[in-house]
MIKOL-436512 format. One line per field, with one value per residue: x, z, y of N, C-alpha, C in turn; chain; residue number from 0. Coordinates in steps of 0.2 Angstrom, whole numbers, plus 5000, padded with zeros to 4 digits. Layout:
<nodes>
n.X <- X_...
n.Z <- Z_...
n.Y <- Y_...
ca.X <- X_...
ca.Z <- Z_...
ca.Y <- Y_...
c.X <- X_...
c.Z <- Z_...
c.Y <- Y_...
vexba <- A_...
fivex <- NUM_...
</nodes>
This chain:
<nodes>
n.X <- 4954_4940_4933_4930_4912_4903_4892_4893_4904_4901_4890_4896_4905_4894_4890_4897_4909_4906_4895_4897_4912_4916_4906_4896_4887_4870_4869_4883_4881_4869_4873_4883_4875_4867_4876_4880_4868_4866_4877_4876_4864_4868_4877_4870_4863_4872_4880_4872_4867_4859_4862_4866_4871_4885_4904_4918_4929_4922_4920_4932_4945_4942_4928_4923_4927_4919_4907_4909_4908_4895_4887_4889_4887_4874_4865_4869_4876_4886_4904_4907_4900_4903_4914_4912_4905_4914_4922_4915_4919_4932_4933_4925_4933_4947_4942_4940_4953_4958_4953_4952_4966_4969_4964_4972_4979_4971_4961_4970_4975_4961_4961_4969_4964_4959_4952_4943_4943_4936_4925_4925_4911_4903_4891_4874_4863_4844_4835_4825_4814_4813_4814_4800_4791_4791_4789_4775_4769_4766_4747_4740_4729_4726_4732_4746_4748_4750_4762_4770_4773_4774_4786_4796_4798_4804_4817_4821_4823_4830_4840_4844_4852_4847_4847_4845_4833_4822_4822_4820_4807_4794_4795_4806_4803_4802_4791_4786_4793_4806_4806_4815_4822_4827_4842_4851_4865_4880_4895_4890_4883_4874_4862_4854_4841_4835_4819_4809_4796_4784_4787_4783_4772_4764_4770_4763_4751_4754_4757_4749_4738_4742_4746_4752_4764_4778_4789_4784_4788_4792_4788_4778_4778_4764_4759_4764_4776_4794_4800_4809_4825_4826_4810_4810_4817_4809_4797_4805_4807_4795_4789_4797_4794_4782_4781_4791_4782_4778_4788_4799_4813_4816_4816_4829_4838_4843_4837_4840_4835_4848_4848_4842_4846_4858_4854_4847_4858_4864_4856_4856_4869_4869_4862_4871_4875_4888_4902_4906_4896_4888_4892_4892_4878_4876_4881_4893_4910_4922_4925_4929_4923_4912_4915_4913_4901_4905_4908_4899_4889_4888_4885_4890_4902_4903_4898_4910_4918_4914_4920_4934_4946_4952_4967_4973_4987_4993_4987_5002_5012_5020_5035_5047_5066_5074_5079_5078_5070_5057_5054_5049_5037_5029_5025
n.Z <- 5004_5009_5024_5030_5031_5045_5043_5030_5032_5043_5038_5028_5036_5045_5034_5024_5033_5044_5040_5028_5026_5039_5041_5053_5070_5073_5085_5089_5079_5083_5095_5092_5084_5095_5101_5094_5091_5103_5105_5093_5098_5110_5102_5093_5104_5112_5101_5095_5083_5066_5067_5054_5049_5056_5057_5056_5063_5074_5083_5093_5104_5115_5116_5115_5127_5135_5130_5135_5151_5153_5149_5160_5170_5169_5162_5169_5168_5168_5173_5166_5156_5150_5146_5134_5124_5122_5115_5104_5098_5097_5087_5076_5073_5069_5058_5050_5050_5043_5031_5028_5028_5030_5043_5050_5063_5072_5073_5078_5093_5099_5096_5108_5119_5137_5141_5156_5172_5179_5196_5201_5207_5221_5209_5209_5214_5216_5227_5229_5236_5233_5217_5215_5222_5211_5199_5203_5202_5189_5183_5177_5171_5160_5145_5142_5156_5154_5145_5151_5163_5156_5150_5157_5166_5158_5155_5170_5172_5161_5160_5147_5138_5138_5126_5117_5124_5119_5104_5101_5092_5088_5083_5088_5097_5106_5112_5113_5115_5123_5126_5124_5122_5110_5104_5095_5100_5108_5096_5086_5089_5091_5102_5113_5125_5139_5143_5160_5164_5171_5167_5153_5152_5155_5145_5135_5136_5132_5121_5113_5114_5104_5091_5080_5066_5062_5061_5071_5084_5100_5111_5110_5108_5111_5098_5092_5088_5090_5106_5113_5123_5131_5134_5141_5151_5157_5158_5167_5179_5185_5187_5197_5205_5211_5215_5226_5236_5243_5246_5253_5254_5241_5238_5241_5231_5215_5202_5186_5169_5168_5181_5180_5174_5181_5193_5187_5185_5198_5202_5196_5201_5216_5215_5214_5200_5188_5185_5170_5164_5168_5160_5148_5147_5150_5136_5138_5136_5141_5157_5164_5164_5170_5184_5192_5199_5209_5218_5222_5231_5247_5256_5249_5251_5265_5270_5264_5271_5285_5282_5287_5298_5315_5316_5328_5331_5338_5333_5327_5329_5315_5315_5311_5305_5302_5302_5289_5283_5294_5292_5278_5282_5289_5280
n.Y <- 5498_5490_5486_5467_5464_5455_5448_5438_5432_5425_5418_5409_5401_5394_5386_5384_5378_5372_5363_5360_5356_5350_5343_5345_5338_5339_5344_5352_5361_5368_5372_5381_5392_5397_5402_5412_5419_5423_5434_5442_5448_5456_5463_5471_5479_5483_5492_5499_5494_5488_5469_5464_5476_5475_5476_5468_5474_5476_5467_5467_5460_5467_5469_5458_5452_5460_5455_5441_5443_5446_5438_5430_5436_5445_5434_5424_5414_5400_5397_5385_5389_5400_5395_5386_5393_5402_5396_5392_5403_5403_5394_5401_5413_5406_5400_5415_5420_5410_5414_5427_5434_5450_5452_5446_5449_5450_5441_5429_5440_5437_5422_5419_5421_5414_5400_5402_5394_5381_5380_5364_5356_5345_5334_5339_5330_5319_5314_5298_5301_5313_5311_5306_5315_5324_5316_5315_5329_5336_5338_5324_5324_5334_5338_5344_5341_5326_5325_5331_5322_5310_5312_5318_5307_5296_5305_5304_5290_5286_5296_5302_5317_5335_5341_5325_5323_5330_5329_5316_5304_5298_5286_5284_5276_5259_5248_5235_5217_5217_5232_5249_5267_5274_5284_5297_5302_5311_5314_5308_5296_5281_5276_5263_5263_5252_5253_5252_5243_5250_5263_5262_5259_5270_5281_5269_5272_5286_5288_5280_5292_5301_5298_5302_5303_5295_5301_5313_5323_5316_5322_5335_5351_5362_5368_5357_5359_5353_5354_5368_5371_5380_5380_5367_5368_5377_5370_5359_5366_5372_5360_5357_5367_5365_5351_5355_5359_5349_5340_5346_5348_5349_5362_5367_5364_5368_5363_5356_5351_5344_5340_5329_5319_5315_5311_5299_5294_5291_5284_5270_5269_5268_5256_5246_5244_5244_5253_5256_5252_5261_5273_5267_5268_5280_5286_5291_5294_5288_5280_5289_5302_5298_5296_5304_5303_5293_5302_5311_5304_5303_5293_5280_5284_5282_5269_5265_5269_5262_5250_5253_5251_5255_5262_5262_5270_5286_5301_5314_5330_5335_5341_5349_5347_5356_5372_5381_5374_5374_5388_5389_5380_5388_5395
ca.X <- 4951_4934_4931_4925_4906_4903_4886_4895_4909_4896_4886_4900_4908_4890_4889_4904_4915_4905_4890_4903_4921_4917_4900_4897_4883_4865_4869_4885_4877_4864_4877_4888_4870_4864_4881_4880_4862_4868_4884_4871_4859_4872_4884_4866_4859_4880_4882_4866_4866_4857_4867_4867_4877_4890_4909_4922_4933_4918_4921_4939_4944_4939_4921_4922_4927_4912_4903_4907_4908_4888_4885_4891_4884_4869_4860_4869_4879_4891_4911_4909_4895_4906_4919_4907_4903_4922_4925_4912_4923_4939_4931_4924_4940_4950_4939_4940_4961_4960_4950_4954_4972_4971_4960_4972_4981_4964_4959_4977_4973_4954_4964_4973_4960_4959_4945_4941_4945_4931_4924_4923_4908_4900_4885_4868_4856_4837_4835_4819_4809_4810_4810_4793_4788_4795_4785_4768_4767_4760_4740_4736_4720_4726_4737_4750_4752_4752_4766_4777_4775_4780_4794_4799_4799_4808_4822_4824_4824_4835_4848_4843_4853_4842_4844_4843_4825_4819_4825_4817_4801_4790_4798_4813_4802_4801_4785_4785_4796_4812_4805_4819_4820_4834_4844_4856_4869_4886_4900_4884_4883_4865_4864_4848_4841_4828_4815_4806_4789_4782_4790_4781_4765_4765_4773_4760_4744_4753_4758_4739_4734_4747_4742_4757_4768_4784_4795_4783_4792_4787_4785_4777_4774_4757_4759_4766_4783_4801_4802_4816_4828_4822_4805_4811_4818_4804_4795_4805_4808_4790_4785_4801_4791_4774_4784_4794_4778_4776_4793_4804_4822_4818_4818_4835_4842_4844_4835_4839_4836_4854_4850_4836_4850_4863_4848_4846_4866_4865_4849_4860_4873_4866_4858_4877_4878_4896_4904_4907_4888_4883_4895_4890_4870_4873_4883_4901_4915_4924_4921_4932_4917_4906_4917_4911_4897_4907_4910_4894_4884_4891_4881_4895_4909_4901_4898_4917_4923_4912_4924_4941_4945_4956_4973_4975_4990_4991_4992_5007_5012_5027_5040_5052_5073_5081_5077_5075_5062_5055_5054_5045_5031_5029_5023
ca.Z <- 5005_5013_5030_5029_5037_5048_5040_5026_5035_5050_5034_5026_5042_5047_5026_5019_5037_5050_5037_5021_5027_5047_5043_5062_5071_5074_5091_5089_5073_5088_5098_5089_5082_5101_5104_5089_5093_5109_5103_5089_5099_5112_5099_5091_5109_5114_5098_5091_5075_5066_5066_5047_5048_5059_5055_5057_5066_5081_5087_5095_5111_5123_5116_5118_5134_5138_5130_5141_5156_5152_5150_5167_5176_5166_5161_5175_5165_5173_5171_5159_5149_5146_5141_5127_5120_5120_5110_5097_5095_5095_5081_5071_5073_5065_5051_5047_5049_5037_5026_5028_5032_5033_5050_5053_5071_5078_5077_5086_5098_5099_5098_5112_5125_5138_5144_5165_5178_5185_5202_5201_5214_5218_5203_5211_5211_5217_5229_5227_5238_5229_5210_5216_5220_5203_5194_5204_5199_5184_5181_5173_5170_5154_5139_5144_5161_5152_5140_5155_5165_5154_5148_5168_5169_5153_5158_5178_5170_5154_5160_5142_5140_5137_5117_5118_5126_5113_5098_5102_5088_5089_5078_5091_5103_5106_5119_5113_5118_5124_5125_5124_5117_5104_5102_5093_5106_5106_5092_5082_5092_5092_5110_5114_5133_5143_5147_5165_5165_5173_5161_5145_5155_5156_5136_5130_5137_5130_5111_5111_5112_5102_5085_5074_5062_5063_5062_5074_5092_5103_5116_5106_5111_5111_5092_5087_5084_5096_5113_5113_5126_5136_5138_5144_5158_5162_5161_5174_5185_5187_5191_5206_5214_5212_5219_5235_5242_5245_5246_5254_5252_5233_5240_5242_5226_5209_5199_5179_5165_5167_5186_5180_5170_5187_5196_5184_5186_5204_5205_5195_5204_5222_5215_5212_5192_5188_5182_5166_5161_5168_5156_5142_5149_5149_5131_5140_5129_5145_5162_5168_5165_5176_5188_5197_5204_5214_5222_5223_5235_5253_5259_5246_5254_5273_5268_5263_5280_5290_5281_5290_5305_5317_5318_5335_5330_5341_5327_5330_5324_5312_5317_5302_5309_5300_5302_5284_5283_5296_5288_5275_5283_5292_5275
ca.Y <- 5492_5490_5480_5465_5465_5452_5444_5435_5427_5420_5412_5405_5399_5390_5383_5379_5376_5367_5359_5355_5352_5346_5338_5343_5335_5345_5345_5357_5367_5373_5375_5387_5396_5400_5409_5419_5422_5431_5439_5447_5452_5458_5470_5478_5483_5490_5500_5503_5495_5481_5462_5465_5480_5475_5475_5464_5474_5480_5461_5464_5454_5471_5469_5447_5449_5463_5449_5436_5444_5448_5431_5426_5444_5445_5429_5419_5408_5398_5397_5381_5388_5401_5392_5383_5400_5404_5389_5394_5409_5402_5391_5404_5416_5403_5400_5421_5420_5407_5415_5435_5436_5456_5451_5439_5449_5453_5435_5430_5441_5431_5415_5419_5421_5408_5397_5401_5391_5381_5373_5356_5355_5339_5337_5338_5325_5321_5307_5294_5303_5320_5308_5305_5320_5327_5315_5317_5335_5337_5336_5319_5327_5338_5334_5346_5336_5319_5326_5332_5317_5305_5316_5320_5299_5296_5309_5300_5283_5284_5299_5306_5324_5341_5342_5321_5317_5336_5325_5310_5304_5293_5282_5280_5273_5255_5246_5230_5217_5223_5240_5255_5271_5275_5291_5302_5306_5316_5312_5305_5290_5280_5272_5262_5262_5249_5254_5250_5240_5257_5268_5259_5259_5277_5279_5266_5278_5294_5284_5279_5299_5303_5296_5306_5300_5292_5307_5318_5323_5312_5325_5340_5360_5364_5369_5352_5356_5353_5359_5371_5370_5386_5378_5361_5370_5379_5364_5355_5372_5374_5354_5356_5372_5363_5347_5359_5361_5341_5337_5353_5347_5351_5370_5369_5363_5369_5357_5359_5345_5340_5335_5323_5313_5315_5306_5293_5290_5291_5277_5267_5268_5265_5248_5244_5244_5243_5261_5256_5251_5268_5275_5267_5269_5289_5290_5294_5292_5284_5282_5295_5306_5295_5295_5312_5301_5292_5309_5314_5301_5303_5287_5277_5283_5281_5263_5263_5269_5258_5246_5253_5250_5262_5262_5263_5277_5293_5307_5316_5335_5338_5346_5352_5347_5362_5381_5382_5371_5376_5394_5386_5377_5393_5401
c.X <- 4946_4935_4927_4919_4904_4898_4887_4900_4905_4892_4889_4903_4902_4890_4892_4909_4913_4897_4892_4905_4920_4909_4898_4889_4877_4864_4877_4885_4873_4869_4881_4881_4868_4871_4880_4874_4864_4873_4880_4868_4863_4875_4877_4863_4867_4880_4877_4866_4865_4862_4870_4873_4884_4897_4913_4926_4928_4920_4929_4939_4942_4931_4918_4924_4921_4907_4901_4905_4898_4886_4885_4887_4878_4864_4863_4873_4887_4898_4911_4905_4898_4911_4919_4906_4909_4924_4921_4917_4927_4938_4930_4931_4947_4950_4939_4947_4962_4958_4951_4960_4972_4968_4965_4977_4975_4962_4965_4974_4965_4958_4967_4968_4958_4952_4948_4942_4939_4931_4922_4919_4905_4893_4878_4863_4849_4837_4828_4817_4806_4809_4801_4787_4787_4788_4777_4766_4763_4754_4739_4731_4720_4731_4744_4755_4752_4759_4771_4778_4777_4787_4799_4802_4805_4816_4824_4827_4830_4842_4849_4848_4846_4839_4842_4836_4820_4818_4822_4807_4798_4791_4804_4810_4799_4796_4784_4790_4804_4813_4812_4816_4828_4835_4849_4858_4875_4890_4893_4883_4874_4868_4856_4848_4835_4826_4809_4800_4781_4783_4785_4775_4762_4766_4767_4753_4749_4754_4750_4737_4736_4746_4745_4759_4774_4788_4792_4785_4787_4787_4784_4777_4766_4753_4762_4771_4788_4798_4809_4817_4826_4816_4804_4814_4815_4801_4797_4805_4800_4786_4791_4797_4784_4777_4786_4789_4775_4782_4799_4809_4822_4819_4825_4840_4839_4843_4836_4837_4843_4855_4846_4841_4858_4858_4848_4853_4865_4860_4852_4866_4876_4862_4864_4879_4885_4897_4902_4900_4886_4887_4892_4881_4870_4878_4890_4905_4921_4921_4927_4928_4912_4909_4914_4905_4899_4909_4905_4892_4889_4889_4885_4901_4907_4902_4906_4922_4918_4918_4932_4941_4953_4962_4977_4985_4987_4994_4995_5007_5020_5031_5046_5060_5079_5075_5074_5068_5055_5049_5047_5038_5028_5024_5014
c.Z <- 5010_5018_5029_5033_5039_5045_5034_5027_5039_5043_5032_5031_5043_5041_5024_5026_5041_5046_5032_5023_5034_5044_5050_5062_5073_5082_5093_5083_5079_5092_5096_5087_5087_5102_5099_5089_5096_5108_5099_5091_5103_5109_5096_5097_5111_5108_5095_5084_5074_5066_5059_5045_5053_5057_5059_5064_5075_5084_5088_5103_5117_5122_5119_5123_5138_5137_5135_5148_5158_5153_5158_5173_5177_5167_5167_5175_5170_5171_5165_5154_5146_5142_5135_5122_5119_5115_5105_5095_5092_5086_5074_5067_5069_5057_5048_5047_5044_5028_5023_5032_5034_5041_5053_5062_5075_5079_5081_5090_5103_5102_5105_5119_5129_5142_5151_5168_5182_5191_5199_5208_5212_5214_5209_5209_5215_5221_5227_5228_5235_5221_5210_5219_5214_5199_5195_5203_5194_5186_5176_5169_5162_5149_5140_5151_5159_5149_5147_5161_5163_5151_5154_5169_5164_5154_5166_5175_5166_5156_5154_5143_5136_5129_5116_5117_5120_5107_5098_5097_5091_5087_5082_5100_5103_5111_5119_5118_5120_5124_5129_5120_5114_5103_5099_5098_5103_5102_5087_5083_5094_5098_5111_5123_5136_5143_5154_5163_5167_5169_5155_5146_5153_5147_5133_5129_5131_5123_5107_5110_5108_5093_5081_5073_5064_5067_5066_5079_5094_5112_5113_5112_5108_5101_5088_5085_5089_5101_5111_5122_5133_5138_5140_5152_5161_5164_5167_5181_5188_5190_5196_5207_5215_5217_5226_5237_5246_5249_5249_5253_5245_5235_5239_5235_5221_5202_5193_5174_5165_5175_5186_5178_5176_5191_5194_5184_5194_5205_5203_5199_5211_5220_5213_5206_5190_5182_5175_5160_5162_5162_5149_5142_5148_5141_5133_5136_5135_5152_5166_5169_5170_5182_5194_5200_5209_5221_5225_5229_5243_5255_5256_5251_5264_5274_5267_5270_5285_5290_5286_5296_5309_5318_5324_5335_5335_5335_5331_5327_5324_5316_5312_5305_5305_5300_5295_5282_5288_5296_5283_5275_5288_5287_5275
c.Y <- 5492_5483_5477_5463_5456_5445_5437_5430_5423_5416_5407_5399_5393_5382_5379_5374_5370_5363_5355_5354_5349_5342_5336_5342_5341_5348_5354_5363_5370_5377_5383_5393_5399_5404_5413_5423_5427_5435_5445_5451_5458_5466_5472_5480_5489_5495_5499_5503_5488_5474_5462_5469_5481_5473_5469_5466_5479_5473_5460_5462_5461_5470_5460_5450_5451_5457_5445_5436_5446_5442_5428_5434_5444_5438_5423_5414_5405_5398_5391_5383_5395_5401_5392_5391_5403_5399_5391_5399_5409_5399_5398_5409_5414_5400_5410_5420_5417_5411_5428_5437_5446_5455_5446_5441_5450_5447_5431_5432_5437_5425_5414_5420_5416_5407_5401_5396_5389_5376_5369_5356_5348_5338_5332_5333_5323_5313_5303_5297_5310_5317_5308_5310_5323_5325_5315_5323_5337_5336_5331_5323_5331_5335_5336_5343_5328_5320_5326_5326_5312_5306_5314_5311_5295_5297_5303_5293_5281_5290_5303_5315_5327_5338_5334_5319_5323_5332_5320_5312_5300_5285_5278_5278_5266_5250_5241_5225_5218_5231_5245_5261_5272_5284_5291_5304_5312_5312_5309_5299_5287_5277_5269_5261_5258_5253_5251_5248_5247_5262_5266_5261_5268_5279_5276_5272_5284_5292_5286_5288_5302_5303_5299_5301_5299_5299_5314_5319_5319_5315_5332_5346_5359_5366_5363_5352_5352_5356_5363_5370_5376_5383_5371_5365_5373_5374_5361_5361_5371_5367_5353_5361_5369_5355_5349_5359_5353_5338_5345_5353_5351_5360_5370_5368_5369_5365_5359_5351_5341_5335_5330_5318_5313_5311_5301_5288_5287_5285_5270_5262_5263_5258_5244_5241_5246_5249_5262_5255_5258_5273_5275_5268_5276_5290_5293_5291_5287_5284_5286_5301_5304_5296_5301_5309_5298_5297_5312_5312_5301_5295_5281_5277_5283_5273_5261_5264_5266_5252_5248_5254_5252_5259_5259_5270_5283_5297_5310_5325_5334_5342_5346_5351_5351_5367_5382_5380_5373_5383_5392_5384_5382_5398_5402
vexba <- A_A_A_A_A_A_A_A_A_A_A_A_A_A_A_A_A_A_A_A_A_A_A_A_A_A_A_A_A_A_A_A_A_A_A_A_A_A_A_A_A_A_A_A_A_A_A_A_A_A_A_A_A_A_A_A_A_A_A_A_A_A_A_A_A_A_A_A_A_A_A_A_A_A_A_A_A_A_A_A_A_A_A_A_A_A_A_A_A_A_A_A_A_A_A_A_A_A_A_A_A_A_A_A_A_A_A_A_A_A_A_A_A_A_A_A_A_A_A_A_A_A_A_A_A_A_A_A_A_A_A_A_A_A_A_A_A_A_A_A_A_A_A_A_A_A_A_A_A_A_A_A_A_A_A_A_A_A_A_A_A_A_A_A_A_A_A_A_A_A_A_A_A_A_A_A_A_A_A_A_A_A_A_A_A_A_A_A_A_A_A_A_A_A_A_A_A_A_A_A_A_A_A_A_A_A_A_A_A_A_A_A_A_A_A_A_A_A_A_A_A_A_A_A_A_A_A_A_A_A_A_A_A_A_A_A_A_A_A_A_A_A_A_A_A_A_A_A_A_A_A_A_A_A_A_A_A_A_A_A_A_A_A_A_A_A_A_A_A_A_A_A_A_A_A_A_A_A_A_A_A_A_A_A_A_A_A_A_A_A_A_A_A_A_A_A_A_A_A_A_A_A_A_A_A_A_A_A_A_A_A_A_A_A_A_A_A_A_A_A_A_A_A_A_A_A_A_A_A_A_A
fivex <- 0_1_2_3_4_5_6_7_8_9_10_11_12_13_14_15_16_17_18_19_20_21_22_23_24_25_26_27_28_29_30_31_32_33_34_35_36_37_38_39_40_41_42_43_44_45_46_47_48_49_50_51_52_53_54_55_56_57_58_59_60_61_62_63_64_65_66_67_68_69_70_71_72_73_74_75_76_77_78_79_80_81_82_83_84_85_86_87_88_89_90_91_92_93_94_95_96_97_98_99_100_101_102_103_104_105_106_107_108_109_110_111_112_113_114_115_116_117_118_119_120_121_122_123_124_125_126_127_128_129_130_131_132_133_134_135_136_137_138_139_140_141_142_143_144_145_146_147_148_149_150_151_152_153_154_155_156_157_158_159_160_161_162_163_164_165_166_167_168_169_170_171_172_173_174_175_176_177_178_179_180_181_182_183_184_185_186_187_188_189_190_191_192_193_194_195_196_197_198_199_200_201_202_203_204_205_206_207_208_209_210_211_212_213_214_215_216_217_218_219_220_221_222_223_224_225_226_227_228_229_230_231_232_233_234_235_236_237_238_239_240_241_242_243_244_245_246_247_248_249_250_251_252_253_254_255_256_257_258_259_260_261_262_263_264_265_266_267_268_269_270_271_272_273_274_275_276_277_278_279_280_281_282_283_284_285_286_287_288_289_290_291_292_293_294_295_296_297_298_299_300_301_302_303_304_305_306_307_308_309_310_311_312_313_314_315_316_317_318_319_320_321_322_323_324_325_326_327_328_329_330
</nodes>
């Protein structure tokens, strides 16, 4: 019996499992495609041989872990993003056991792999004064810098994720009265979001240059089609160092498209919108997600201890009234 080669399970898997029977959303189709992207290019650069001709049995768990450990070594990624690329795996692994039981102890093995252990640090955000550098960066002056500063304001405003504000047409943009823009979020949930007076202002000038059809992005490449997700984030990396030179704090951070919609939580926030609106403003499935803002802003919880007022208590030190325990606290 011949091994099966890898190329016809990964179509299948893409076809019949997560486009026919899950009817998954285009946001986890990309997903699961950019891991196998890298896993592909990965196992033809390790054993020297095209993607095409790759078997079944070169992808067991000592190679996924070479993998992952690459991902985090290599390209930088972090402990949750390599979770997500573990989860594509698991995914896929479970659609080959079902469907190639002689494979079915090496996907076990697979299955059995566990996520990592991440920090929870607190999520990075961008105060006014660097928002306003941010957004005076670009050059008005070109089309290029028209495109990234109504994007860049868009993002701050709306909270929009990466693949979100990318997606976004022409068509799901609203300027008149009640002006919003409208999106496709996660689980396939449409959300509509205000728009500011200043935002629309800005939007109505780049509409007006813009002059496409409904269904063309409404922040294009230079070629007219999507932004991909790689050069949205050069895009904003390169209007923060053009920004740090105006505004220094930005030196310090690590600004990505995900901390422009950690901003627009956090401006929220600080104007005292109530948890549950910011929740449903960013697309959360509850607000136990939102909640990591209340963690972030130090200046909330200072404001919270001006409120308390001292004890007058002298702290004291424990003392443990058995040996035993004693022992114990001693560890």
């Amino acid at each position: 019996m011949s091994t099966p080669t890898l190329p016809p399970l990964l179509q299948h898997f893409f076809t019949d499992r997560l486009l026919g029977q899950l009817d998954a959303s285009p946001h986890t189709v990309a997903s699961y495609r950019d891991t196998f992207r890298l896993l592909l290019l990965y196992a033809a650069q390790q054993l020297k041989r095209a993607p095409s001709k790759l078997l079944m049995e070169d992808l067991d768990v000592n190679f996924l872990l070479k993998f992952l450990d690459h991902l985090e070594r290599d390209r930088g990624n972090t402990p949750r993003t390599r979770n997500t690329r573990l989860s594509a795996l698991h995914s896929f692994f479970q659609f080959v056991a079902l469907n190639e039981p002689t494979l079915a102890l090496n996907c076990q093995r697979i299955l059995a792999m566990p996520a990592k252990r991440c920090e929870h640090r607190p999520v990075e955000f961008l105060t006014q004064e660097e928002m306003a550098a941010l957004i005076s960066a670009p050059d008005p002056s070109t089309w290029i810098g028209r495109r990234d500063r109504a994007m860049l304001l868009v993002a701050l405003q709306t909270g929009l994720r990466n693949g979100e504000i990318r997606s976004l047409r022409n068509q799901d943009l609203e300027l008149g009265t009640g002006a919003h823009v409208r999106c496709l979020g996660k689980g396939r949930k449409t959300r509509c979001t205000p728009l500011r007076p200043d935002v629309v202002a800005i939007l109505k000038e780049w509409a007006e240059q813009q002059c496409g059809a409904p269904d063309d992005p409404l922040f294009p490449s230079l070629s007219g089609n999507r932004l991909s997700a790689d050069a949205f984030q050069r895009l904003v990396a390169r209007h923060v160092a053009n920004a740090a030179l105006v505004c220094p704090s930005l030196k310090t951070k690590h600004v990505t498209p995900h901390t422009l919609r950690h901003a627009a939580a956090m401006t929220l926030l600080r104007r005292g919108v109530d948890l549950a609106v910011i929740a449903l403003w960013l697309g959360h499935e509850s607000t136990e997600s939102t909640q990591v803002y209340l963690h972030a802003d130090m200046e909330l919880k200072e404001r919270a201890l001006a409120y308390a007022t001292p004890s007058g208590q002298v702290p004291g030190r424990f003392r443990p009234p058995d040996p035993l325990l004693a022992f114990l606290e001693s560890l």
